[in-house]
N, C-alpha and C positions, 0 to 999 in steps of 0.2 A: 319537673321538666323531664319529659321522656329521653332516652338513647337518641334518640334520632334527629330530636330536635334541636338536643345539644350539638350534636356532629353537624347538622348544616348550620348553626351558629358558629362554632368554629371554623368550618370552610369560608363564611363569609369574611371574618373577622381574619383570617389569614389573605383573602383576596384584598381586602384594604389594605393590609399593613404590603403588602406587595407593589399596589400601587401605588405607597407613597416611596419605597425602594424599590425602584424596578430593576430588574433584571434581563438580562438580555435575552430575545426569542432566537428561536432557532432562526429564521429570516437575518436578525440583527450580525449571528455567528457568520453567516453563508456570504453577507457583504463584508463582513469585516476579513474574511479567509477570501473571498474576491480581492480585497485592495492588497492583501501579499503575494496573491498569485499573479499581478498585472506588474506590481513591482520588481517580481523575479524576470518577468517574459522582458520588459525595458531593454533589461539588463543581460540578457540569455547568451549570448556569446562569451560571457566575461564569467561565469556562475565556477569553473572548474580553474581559473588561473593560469589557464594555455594561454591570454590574453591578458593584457594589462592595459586600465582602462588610462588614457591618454589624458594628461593634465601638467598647464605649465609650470604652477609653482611647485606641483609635487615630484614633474621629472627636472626640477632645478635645484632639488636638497630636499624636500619633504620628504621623498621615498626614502632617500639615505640617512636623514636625520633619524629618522623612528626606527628602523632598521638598527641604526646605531645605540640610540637607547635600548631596546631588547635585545642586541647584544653584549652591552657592558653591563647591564641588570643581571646579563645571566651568567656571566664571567665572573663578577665582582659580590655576587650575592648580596646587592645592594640598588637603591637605587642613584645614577651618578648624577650627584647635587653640581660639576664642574663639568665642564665640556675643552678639552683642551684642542680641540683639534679647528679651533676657529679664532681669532682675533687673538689669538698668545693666550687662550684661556679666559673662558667668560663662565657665567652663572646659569644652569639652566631652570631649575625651578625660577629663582625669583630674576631671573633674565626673560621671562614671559616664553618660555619654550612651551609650543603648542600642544594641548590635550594630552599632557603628561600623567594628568590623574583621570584622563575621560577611560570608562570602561572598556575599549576599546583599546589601549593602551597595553591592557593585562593579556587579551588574546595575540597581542601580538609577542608576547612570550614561547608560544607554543602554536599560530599560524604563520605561515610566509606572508609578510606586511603586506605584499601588491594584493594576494587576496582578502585581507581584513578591510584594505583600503577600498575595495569592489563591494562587498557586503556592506561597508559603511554605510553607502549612498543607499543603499537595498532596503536597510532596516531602515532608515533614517526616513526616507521617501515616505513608507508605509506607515510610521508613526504619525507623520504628519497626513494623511490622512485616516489614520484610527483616529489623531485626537480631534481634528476637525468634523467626522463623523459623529463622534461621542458627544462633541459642542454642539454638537445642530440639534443632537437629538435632546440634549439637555433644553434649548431654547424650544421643547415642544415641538421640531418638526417630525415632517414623516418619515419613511424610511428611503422612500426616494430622494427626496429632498437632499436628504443628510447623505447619501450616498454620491449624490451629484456633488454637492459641493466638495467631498472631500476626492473626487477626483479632479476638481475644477483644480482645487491647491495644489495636490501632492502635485501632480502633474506641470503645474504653470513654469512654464519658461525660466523664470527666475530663479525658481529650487533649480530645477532639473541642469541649466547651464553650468551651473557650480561643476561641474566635475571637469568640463574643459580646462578653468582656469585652475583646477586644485584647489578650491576652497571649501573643503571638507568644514572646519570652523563654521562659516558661515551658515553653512548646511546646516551643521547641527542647529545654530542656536532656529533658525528662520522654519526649523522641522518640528522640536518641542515646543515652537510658543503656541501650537493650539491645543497640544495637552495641557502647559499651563493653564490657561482659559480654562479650559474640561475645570480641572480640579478650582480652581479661583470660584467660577460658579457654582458649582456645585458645593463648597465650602460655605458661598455666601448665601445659599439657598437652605440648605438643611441645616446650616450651622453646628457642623461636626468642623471638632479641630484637626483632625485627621487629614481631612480634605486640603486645607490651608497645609500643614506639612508635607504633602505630596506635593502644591502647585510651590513650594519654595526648592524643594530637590528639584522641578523643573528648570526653575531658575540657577540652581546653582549647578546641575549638569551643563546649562547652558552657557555659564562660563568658565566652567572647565575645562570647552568645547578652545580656547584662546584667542575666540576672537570676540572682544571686551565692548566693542561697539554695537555690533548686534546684538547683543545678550543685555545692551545697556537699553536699544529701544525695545525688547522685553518688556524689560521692567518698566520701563514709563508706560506704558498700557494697559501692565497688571495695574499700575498705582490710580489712571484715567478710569480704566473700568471698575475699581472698587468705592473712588469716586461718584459715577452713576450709580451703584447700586444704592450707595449710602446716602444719594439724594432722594430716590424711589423711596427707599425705605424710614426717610427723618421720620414720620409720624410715626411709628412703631416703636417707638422707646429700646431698640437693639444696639446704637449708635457706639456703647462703649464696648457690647460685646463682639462686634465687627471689628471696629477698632483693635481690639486686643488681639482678634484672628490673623489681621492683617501683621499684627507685628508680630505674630511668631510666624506667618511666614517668610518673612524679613530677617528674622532669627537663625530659621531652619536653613534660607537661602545661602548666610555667613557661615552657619555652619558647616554647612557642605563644600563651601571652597576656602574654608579655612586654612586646609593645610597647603593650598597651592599660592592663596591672595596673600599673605600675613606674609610671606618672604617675599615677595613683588612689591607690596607696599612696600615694607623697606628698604628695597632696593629702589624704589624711585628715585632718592636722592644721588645714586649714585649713575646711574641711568641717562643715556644722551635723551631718549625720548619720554614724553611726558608732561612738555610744557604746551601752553598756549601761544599758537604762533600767527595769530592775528587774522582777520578775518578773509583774507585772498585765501591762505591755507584751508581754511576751515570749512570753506565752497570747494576747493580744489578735487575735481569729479562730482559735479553735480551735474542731475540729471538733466539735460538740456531740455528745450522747450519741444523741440521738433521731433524728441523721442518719442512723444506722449500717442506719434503714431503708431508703433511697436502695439497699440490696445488694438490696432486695424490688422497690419501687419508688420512684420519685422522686419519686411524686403525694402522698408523707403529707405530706412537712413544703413541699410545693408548690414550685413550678418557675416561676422569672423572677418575675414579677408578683404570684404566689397565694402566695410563700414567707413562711411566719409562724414560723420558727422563731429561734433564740434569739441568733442574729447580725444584724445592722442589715440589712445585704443578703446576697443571693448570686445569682452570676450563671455558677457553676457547677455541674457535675452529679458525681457519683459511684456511677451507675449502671454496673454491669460486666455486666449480661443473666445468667438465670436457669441456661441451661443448663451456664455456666460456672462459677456456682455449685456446679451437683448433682453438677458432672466434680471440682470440689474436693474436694470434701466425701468422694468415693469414693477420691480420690486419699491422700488422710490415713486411710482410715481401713484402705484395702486396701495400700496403698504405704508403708507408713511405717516399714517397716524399711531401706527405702533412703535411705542420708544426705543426698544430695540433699534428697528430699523433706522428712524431718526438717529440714534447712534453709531450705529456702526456706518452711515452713510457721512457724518460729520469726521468717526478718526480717519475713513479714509481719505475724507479730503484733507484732512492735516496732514496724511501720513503722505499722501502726492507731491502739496506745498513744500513737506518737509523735502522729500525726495528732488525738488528739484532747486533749492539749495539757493545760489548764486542767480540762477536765472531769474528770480522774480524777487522785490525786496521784501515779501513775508520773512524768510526765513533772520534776518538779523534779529527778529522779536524774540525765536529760539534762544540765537545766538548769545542773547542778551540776560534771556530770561532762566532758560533750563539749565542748572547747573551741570559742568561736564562734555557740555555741547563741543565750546570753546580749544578742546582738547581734542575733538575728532574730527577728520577729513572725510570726503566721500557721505556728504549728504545723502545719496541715493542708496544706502545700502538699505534706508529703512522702505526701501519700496515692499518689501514682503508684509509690510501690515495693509496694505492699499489691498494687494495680490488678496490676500486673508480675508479683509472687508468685504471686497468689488466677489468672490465666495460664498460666500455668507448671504450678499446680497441675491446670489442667483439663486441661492436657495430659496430663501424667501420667497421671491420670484418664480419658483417651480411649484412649489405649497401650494400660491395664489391661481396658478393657472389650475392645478391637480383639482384644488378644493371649488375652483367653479361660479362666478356669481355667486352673492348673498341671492335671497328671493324676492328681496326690495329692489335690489339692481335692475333700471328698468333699459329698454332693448336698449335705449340710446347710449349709456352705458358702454354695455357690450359690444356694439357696431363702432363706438371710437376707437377701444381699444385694433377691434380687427383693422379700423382706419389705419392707425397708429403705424403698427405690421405691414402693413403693406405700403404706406409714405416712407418709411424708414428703407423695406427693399429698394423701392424706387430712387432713393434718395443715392442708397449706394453705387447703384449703377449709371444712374445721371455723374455721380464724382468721377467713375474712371470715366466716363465716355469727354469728361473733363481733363484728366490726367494722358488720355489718349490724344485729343485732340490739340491740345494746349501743349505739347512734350517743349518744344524751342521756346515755350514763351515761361514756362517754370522753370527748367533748368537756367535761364538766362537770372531769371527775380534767386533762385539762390545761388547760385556763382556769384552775382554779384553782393548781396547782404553776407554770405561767407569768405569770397574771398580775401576781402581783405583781413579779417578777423584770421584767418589760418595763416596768414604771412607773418599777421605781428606773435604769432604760437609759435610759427612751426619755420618759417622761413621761406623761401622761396621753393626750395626743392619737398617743402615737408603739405606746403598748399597746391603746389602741381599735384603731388600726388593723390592729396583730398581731392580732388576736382575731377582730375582721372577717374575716382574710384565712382563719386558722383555718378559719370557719363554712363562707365561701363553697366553701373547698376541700375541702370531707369529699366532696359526691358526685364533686370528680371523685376525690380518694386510692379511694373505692369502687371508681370506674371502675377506677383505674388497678392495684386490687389484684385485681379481678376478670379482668383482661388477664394478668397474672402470673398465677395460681392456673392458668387455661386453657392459660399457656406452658409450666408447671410437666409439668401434665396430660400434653400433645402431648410433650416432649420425654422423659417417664418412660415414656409409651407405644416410642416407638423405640428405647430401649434395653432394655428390656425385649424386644419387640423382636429387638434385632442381639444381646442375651445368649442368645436361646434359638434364634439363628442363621434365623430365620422372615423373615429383615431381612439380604440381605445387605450390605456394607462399601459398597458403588459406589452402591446407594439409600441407603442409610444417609447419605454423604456430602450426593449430588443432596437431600436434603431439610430436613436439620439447618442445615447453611452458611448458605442464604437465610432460614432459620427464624432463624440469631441473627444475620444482618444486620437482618433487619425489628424484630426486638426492640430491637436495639442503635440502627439510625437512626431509630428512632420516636420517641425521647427525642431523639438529637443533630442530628437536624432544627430541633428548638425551638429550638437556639442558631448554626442557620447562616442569619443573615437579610439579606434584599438593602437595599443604599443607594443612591439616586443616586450617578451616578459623580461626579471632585472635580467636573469642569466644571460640570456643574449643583448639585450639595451645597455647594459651598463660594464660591458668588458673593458678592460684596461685600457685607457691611450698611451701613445708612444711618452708623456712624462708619468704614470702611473708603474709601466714599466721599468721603467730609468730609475725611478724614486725605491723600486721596490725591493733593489740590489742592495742599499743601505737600510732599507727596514725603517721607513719614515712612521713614528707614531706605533710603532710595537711595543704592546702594554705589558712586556714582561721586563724582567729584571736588566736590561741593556745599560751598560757606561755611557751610551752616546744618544743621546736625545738635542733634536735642532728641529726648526721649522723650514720652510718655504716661503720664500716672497712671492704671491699670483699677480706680478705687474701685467703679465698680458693673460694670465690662464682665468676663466671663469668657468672652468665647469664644477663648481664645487660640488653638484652630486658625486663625481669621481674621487673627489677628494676630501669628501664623508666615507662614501666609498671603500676605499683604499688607505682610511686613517692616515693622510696626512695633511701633519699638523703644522698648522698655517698662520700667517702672521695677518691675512685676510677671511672672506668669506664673505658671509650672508647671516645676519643674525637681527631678532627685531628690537631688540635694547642694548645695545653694547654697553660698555662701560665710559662714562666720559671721560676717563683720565686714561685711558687711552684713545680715544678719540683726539685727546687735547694734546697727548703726546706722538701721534702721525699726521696731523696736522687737518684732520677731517672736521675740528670743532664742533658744531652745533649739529651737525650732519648725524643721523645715523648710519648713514651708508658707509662701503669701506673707500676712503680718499685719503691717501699718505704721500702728499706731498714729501714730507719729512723725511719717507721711508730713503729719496735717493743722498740723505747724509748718510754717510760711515756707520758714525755713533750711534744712529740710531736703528739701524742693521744691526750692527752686532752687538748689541743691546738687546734685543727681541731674538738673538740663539738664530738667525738665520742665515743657513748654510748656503742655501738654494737659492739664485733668483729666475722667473718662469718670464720669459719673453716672448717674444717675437723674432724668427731670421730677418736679420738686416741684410738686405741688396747690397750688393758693391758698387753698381752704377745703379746711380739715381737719377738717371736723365728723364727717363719716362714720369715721375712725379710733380707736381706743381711745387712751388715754393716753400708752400707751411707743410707738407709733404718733406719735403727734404731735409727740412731744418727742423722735425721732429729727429730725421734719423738719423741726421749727426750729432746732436744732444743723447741720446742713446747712444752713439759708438762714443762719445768722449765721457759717459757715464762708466759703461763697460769695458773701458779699458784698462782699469785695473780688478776686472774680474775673469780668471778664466777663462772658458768656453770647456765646459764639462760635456757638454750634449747636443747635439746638432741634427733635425728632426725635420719632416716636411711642412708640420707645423707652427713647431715651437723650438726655441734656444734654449738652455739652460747655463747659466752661471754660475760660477763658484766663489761664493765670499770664502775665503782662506782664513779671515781672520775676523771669523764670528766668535762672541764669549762661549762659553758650554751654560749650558741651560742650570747650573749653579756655580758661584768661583766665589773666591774670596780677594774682597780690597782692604787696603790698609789702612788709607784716610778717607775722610766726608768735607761734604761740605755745606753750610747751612745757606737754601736760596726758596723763603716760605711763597714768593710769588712766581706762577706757572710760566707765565710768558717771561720771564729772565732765566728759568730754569732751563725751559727749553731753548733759547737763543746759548747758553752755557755751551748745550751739548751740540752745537751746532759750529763753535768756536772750533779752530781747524788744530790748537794748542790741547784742547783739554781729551784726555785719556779715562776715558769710564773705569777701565781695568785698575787705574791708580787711585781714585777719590768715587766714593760714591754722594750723589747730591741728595742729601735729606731735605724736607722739607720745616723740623723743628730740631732744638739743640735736644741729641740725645745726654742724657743722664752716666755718660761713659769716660773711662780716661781711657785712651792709647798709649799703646808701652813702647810702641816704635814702629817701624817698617814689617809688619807682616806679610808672611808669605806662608804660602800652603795650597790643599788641596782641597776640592769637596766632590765627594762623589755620589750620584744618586743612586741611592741602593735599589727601592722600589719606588716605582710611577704609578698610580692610578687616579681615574676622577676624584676619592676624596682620600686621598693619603698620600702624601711623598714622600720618604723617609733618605733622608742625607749622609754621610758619614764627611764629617772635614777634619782635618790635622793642619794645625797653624802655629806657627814658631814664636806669636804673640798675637798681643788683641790684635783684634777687625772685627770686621762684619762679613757676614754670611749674604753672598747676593742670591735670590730665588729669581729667573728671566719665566717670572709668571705675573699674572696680574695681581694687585694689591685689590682686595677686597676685606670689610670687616668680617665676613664670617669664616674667614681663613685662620685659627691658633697655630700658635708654633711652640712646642714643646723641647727646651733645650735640655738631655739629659734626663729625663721625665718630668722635668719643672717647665712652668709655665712662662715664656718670657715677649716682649712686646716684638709686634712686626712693623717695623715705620715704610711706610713708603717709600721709593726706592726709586732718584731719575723721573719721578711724578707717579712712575705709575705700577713700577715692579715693589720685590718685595727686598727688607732686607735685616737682620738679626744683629745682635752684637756679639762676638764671642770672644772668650777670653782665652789666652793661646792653649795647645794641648789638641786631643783629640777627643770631638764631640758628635754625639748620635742627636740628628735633630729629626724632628717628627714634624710635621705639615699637615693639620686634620682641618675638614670643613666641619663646621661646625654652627648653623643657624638655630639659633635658642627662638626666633621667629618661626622656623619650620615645626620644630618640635612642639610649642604652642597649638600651632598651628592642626598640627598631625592630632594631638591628643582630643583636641576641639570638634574635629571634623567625626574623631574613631566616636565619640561622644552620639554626638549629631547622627550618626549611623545607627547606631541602636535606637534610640529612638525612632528615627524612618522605620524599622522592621518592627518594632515594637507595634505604630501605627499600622504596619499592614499584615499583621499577624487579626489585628483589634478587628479588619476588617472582614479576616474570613470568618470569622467568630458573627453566629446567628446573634440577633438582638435579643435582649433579653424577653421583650413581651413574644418575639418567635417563639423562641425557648419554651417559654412556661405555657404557651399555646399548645406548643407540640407532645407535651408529656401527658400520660394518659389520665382521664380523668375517673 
């Protein structure tokens, strides 16, 4: 064999091994550096942090929360496994505190949080559509194709509204599921294990994202779609080695959030939330019937402020733009003999059914059938797999138009389709010339099928206002169905169009692209809005001032540590803020023994009945209570008006008046315990609800008996007295000094949790719960050093499992920049 012949043997034999790993072309780079440059422009006033982008849960404690964690990270050169500045001290890892281990977590170590939290949505956007991109092109589309769809996603209503309501979580998980997918096919196609370990770190990025629901209907899609494939494939004898793939991405996925899930799981038992609360819950926000116009436009059932439809609020969108619609619609009806297609057009009608919950009685079948279901609210949040589908489909949909008639296709064929197009225009403009002409005879058919339905919601004054919102909003829904009907129009015009070739591919693209960007950010503009940055949004209120005189929640060496009661204050961003440390707040698992000890029970919200007994005040260390100014004439108020605010002044009449504000009052408990003291005797009462009635008893003195819940293993030598003082505070350490004239117990006014040790003297000795829910030691008289460490042997599992689980992910992507071997031995000289 000559030189020559052997070298174009090799060029071929490299051309093969190519096509079967392809690589990306310069076209594949220049679209994928397109979808970050479109996600940066979105975004373009927010990019330098002059701005902060506007979001409700995040300007309600999000911003403050993470703030605060990379503060006490960098303070404490640790990270803070305890959160004291909420509910008297909860758990934050295994109290499900959000994206604690998401990569994004670490940059806020070393960026100002409002701008990590701007970038979040940036990169997040963009990912999901690289990995959607990377999906289409894996399912053999073109480059257009795949390019449209992953603008049709990134962009659809549903991502993009997330930042109004601060659901960054949500985002992520609803961003990486088409990278997942990327990597799941691709694993199940080439059958490298590598492939299956990236699409599991997908997964398990996604729920370290903490929001468990989303990231739950992930996975049921990964598990549906490996499913189909392993139907396609039963004749090929691969079944067990599929099988195995699948379960080391299953593996790889545990192991990635091992070290945040393994103390959450444990902590479920201790946890108000968590249970199964019966099927009205488990619909509670499901996506109504009449939303399903939102695929038209967003302007029927109203957008932010104008929305009167059948939920209390909504502060998102599930607009996916028109044109992607009509690439759908053609995709099912000319493609549907490809299984793909057929599939992806089946999950997304599950993923709709699913999405709409309560309204229709499919979803009980879930409810019944899918484990875990049972456990989640908000049916509709799985609409992002419908959004992904109804994508995917217009891609398909674009392919079919781009690629043209087969040459069997005969004209009759082709003139339905144009038929098709042009009834469909027609059709839309016949509906408004409907919605126009018919305005009193609609609004009447839904005022009346809703009204009453909003009465028995909302009330009298909660259905005036639906109904209001209704009226005001019909001319813009006109508007907004007149703007569709004209997008409808323009985009049937171009295809029709690039079908009869009069349009070719390269204009085609130059004018469609920017035509369903405008469509798509005309809607997701509404919910990208600016805030003062924190420095100016988040300055001191007149109690943040007031509190700051005493140094509430200052983590250094202080004698005096106490909480705040927030009976009327709810700004707890200020009071993350501002560290202080509160006997309330906002947190999404508290702890049920204190739940069950302020009287909020089954509730995770903060409700303390309880809190207006005594005992149970200065039980919880709090100094402070945050009101409301009471009127001295109450003539101007109605009755239940009134007789709130005398129950308030015959409450507060044996409390001070510390602070008197244009807002807010502040009270002084006098005679709160200090945040550790020592009692003499106990008393043994193992059931909750007598314990609590105990302390409620107008005779019994917490200061004198503490109530155990089992008989401690201890003798009392008498009447003890003494002192204890806390040396140092931090999230996972409190170290005490007490001197007592004989036995007692050591009381800790923190919450009782198992991964709390207490080291008496540098010995190990037991913490019994304390009053239900504090903490409390035995000690034998003298003076003793006690130590208070957290201490999760769950975490540390956990942690080990995961640093595991990490090396092997680099391992696999080390594997991957590494040429193949028959590359290799190709490329060395012969």
């Amino acid at each position: 064999m000559t030189k020559k012949r052997r070298k174009e043997k090799q060029r071929k034999r490299l051309e093969n091994l190519e096509e079967k790993e392809p690589k990306f072309f310069p076209k594949s780079w220049f679209f994928i550096l397109l979808l970050l440059v479109l996600s940066l422009l979105l975004f373009l006033p927010y990019l330098t942090g002059a701005k902060m982008l506007f979001g409700t849960d995040w300007l309600s404690g999000g911003y403050s929360g993470r703030r605060l964690t990379a503060e006490l990270t960098k303070e404490f050169h640790q990270l803070p496994m305890w959160n004291p500045y909420v509910y008297s001290g909860q758990p934050t890892v295994a109290g499900f505190a959000a994206d604690f281990f998401y990569p994004t977590a670490l940059f806020r170590l070393f960026i100002p949080t409002h701008i990590v939290w701007t970038y979040t949505f940036i990169i997040h956007l963009f990912l999901a559509g690289l990995g959607t991109y990377l999906f289409l092109k894996e399912l053999k589309l073109g480059l257009l194709p795949s390019f449209f769809g992953a603008i049709a996603y990134m962009f659809t209503g549903f991502l993009v509204s997330h930042t109004y309501a601060g659901h960054d979580g949500k985002l992520i998980c609803e961003c990486l599921f088409p990278l997942m997918l990327f990597f799941l096919h691709k694993g199940l196609t080439k059958g490298k294990f590598r492939y299956f370990i990236f699409a599991g770190a997908m997964l398990g990025l996604s729920l370290h994202s903490g929001h468990l629901q989303s990231a739950y209907y992930s996975g049921l899609v990964s598990f549906v779609y490996f499913l189909f494939y392993l139907w396609q494939k039963r004749k090929e004898k691969k079944t067990f080695k599929l099988i195995l793939s699948y379960g080391l991405m299953i593996v790889i996925m545990v192991g990635i959030v091992a070290i945040y899930y393994f103390p959450i799981y444990a902590n479920l038992k201790y946890g108000a939330r968590g249970e199964a609360k019966g099927y009205t819950y488990a619909v509670s926000w499901s996506m109504p019937l009449v939303e399903i116009f939102d695929l038209i436009t967003p302007d029927f059932v109203g957008v932010l402020d104008n929305y009167w439809g059948p939920n209390y609020f909504k502060l998102h969108l599930r607009y996916l733009g028109i044109l992607p619609l009509i690439l759908a619609i053609i995709a099912i009806f000319y493609k549907w003999k490809e299984s793909k297609v057929k599939f992806v057009s089946f999950l997304g009608l599950f993923a709709l059914l699913m999405a709409l919950g309560g309204s229709t009685p499919f979803y009980r079948i879930p409810y019944y059938l899918l484990p875990g279901v049972k456990m989640f609210r908000s049916p509709d949040l799985i609409f992002f797999v419908f959004a992904f589908c109804l994508s995917v489909l217009a891609a398909f949909g674009l392919e079919f138009l781009i690629g043209g008639f087969s040459p069997k296709t005969s004209e009759k064929e082709k003139k339905k389709l144009n038929s098709w197009l042009i009834f469909f225009t027609i059709g839309f403009f016949c509906l408004l010339l409907i919605f126009i002409v018919a305005k009193d005879g609609i609004i009447n058919i839904l005022t009346n099928h809703y009204e009453p339905l909003f009465r028995s919601l909302y009330g009298e004054g909660g259905a005036g206002e639906k109904m209001q919102n209704l009226l005001n909003n019909y001319p813009t829904f006109l508007n907004g169905f007149a703007k569709a009907s004209l997008l409808v129009l323009i985009n049937v015009i171009l295809l029709l169009l690039l079908l009869s070739k009069k349009l070719n591919l390269r204009l085609f693209t130059v004018i469609t692209i920017p035509l369903l960007l405008f469509d798509l950010w005309s809607f997701d503009l509404k919910f990208i809005k600016p805030h003062p940055r924190p420095d100016i949004a988040f300055v001191p209120d007149e109690v943040a001032n007031f509190l700051e005189k005493d140094k509430v929640g200052a983590l250094n060496l202080t004698p005096v540590l106490y909480r705040v009661f927030p009976m009327h204050y709810q700004n707890y961003e200020l009071a993350l803020r501002y560290r202080m440390q509160s006997a309330g707040g906002h947190l999404a698992n508290p702890l049920q023994r204190y739940q069950d000890f302020i009287g909020a029970e089954k509730s995770v919200m903060f409700q303390a009945p309880n809190l207006m007994s005594k005992n149970f005040l200065n039980l919880l260390n709090v100094k402070y209570i945050i009101s409301l100014p009471l009127p001295e004439d109450t003539t101007r108020y109605d009755e239940r008006s009134r007789g709130i605010i005398r129950n308030l002044k015959a409450f507060f009449k044996d409390f001070p008046l510390a602070f008197q504000g244009r807002e807010f009052a502040i009270y002084e408990n006098e005679n709160y315990l200090p945040r550790a003291f020592i009692v003499p005797n106990y008393e043994v009462i193992p059931e909750t609800k007598r314990l609590i009635m105990r302390l409620k008893e107008p005779d019994f003195d917490p200061h004198k008996s503490v109530l155990l819940e089992e008989e401690p293993a201890v003798k009392l030598s008498g009447e003890a007295t003494g002192l204890a003082e806390v040396e140092k505070f931090s999230p996972n350490e409190i170290l005490i000094k007490a001197n007592l004239s004989a036995s007692g117990f050591l009381v800790l006014s923190e919450n009782f949790h198992p991964d709390w040790k207490a080291y008496l003297d540098q010995k190990r000795v037991k913490i019994y719960p304390a009053y239900h829910t504090l903490r409390a030691i035995y000690l034998e008289g003298g003076t003793h050093k006690v130590r208070f460490v957290y201490d999760s042997i769950y975490y540390r599992i956990g942690k080990a499992v995961t640093i595991i689980t990490l090396l092997i992910l680099v391992a696999a992507f080390l594997r991957t920049l590494r040429p193949s071997k028959q590359l290799r031995k190709m490329e060395q000289p012969q």
